[in-house]
C-alpha positions in Angstrom: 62.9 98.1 71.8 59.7 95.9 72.9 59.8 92.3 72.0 57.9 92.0 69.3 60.7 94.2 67.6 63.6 91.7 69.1 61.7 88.6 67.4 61.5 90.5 64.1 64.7 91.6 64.0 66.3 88.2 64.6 64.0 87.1 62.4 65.2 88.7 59.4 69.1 89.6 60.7 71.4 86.7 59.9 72.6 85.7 63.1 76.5 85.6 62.1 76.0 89.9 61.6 75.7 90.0 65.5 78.3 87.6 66.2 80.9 89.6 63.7 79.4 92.3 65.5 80.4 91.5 69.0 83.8 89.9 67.8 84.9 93.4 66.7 83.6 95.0 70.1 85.8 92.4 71.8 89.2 92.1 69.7 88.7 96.1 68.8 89.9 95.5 65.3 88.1 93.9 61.9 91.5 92.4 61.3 91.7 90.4 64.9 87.8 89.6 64.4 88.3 88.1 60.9 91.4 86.0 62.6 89.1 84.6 65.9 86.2 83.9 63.3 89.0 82.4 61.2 87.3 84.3 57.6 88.7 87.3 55.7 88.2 90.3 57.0 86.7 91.5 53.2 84.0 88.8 54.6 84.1 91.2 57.8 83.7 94.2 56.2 81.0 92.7 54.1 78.9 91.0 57.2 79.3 94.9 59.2 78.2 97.1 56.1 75.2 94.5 55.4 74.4 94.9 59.1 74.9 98.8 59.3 72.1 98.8 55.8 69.6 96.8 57.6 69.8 99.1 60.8 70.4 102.5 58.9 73.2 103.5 60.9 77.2 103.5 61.0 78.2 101.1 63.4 82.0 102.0 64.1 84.5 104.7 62.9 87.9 103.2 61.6 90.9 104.5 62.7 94.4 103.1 63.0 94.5 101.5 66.0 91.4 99.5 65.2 87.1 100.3 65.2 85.5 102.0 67.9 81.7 102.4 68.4 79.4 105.2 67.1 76.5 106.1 69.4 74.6 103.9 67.2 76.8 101.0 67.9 76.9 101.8 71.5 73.2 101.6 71.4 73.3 98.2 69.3 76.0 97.0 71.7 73.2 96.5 74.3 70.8 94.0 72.0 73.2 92.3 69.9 74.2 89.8 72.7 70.4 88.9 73.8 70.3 88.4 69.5 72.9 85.6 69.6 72.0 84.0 72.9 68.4 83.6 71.7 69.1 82.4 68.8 71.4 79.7 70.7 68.8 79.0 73.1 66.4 78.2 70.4 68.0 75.9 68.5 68.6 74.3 71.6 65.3 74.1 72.9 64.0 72.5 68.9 67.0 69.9 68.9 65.4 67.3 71.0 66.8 63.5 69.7 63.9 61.5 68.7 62.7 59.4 71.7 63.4 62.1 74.5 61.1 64.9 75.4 63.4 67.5 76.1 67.1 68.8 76.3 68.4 69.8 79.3 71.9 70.9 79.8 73.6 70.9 83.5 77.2 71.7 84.4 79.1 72.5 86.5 82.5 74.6 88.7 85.7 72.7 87.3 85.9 71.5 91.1 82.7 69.6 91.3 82.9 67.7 88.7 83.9 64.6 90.5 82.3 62.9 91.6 79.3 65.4 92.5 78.3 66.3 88.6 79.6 62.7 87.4 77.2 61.0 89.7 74.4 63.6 89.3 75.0 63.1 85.3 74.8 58.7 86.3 71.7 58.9 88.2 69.5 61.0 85.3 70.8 58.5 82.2 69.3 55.9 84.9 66.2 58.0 86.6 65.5 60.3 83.7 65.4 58.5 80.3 63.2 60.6 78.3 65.8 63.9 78.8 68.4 64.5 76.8 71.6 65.7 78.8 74.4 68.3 77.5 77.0 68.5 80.0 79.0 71.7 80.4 82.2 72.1 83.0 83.3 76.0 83.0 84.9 78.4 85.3 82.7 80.3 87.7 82.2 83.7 86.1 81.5 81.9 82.5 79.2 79.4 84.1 76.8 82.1 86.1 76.5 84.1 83.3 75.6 81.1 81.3 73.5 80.4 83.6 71.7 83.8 83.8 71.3 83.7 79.8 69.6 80.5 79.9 72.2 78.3 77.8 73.0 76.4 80.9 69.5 75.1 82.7 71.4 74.1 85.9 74.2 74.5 87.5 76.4 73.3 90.7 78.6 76.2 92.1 80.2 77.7 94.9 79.1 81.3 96.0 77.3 81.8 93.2 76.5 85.8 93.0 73.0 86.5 93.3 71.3 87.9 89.9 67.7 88.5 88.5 66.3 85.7 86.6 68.4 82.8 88.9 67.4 80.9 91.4 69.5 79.4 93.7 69.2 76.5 96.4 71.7 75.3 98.8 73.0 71.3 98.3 75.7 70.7 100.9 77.5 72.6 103.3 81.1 71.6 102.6 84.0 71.2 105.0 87.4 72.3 103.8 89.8 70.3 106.0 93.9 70.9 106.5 95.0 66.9 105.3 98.5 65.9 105.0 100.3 63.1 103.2 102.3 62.5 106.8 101.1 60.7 109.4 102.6 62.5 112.3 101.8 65.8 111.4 99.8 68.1 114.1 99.8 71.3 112.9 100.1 73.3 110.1 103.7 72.7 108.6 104.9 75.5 106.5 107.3 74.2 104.8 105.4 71.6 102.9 102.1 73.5 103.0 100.3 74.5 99.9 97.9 77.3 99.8 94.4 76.5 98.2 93.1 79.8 97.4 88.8 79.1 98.0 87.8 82.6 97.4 87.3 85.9 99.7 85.8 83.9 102.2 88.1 81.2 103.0 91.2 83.4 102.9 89.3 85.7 105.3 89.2 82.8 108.1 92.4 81.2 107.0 94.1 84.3 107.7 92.2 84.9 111.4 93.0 81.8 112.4 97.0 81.3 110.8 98.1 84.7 110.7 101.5 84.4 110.4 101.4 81.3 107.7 103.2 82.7 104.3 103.1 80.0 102.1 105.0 80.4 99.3 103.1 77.7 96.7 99.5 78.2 96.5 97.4 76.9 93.3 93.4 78.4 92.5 92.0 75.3 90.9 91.5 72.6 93.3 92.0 69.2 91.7 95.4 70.4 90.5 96.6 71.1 93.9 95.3 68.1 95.5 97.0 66.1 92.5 100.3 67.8 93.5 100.2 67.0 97.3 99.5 63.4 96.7 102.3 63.4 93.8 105.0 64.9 95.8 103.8 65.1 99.6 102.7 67.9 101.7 99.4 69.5 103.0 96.3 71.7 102.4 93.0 72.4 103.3 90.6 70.5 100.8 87.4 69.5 99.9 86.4 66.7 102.5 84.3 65.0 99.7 87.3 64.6 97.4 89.9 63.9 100.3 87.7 61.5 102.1 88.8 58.2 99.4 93.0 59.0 100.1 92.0 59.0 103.8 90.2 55.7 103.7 92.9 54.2 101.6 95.7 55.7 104.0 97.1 58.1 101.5 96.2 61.1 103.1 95.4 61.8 106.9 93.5 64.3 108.4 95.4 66.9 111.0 94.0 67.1 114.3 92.0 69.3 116.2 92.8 72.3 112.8 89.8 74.7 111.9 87.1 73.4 109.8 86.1 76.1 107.5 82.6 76.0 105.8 82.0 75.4 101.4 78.7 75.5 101.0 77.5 74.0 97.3 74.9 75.7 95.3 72.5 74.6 92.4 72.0 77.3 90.4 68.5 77.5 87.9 68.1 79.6 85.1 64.1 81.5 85.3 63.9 80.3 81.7 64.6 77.1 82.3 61.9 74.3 81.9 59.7 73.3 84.6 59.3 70.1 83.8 63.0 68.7 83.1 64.5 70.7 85.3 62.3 69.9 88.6 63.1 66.3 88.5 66.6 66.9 88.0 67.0 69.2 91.2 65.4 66.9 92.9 67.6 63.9 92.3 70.8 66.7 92.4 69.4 67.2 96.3 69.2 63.5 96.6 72.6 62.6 95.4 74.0 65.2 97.2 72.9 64.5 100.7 73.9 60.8 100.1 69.6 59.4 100.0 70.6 57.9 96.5 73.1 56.0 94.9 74.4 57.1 91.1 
């Protein structure tokens, strides 16, 4: 299907056909689309067989356990997502607030949030007046593929996966560190230890160089297990950005001569992304990050 053919077809396909579309590839039922679109699913039906005219082909084969895909549909399967995320991306791109120039939208890991996005967000309203700013926090695999589709212009993430049409630049090289909330501690105490689980990587080395540790609490989002070792006591390896305030208020303390292990930060850019907003944004990201600017 060459492109002219894609702009044609969105064109003159009501957008909401696709997104029915893909909700019945997803839930494998009309009856669990029409409940996550939250309309009838007579309105289903209707959206599907007004779709399968326009195309000239049968879409799915009911059956009592649900819809499955023809080889039409199988075919269609392949397009119908690029339909709905141009469509998105357009009326992104033509809903610029009077007075700004452009829209860009940034985001993101859950993790870096704070204060790495919050002060990268404080430094464009300041530096960057004429750009509108959508903010966007998601979980890694949502977020990269956001990325990659262009609804998300830039993005700050750990180990992002490497993909055509992204480009990616190292920030920081983080430090995970072992902190505890007691003072005395000089190793790695199992019984008040929680597990921080940083990806492949990190349990890797943590295993090489703890292997008998068997913790038996760990947590995968971050600022929720940090939150729980300063509420009730206890130790992990953390992010030395987001640690480093408890240490200077006495809160927290580091343990001695325990294995650094490396978090490098990532921003990640969509291709389609434009020049123009988005080069002055990376720019102040890399300043922020390596400290050459206040937010």
């Amino acid at each position: 299907m060459t492109f002219k053919r894609n702009f044609y077809a969105i064109r003159d396909m009501d957008i909401e056909l696709a997104r029915t579309f893909i909700e019945i590839v997803s839930t494998g039922s009309f009856i669990r689309a029409a409940e996550r679109l939250n309309v009838a699913q007579t309105t289903v039906s209707a959206r599907i067989r007004n779709l399968e005219q326009q195309l000239g082909r049968a879409l799915f084969v009911r059956h009592k356990g649900g819809a499955s895909l023809t080889p039409a549909g199988e075919q269609f399967l392949r397009h119908a997502p690029m339909f709905v995320q141009l469509w998105q991306r357009t009326l992104h791109q033509v809903a610029v607030p009077p007075g700004r120039r452009a829209v860009l939208t940034v985001g993101s890991e859950v993790s870096l949030a704070q204060p790495l996005l919050l002060d990268w967000v404080r430094w464009m309203r300041r530096s960057l007046q004429d750009i509108a700013l959508r903010v966007h926090v998601d979980v890694p695999q949502d977020l990269i593929n956001q990325v990659a589709s262009g609804l998300v212009d830039l993005a700050i993430m750990y180990a992002p996966p490497h993909r055509p049409g992204l480009k990616i630049d190292l920030l920081i090289d983080e430090k995970l560190v072992l902190v505890t909330t007691n003072s005395e501690a000089r190793v790695l105490d199992e019984s008040d230890y929680v597990y921080m689980d940083w990806g492949p990587d990190f349990g890797l080395h943590h295993g090489m160089n703890f292997p008998s540790a068997a913790p038996d609490l760990s947590f995968d989002l971050g600022p929720l297990a940090l939150s729980y070792v300063l509420a009730t006591g206890g130790s992990g390896y953390f992010r030395m950005s987001s640690v480093q305030p408890h240490i200077e208020a006495g809160r927290l303390h580091l343990v001695p001569e325990m294995p650094q292990f490396s978090y490098p930060v990532y921003a990640v850019q969509s291709a389609s992304a434009d020049e123009s907003a988005v080069g002055p944004a990376l720019a102040g990201l890399h300043a922020v990050a390596d400290g050459d600017i206040k937010p």
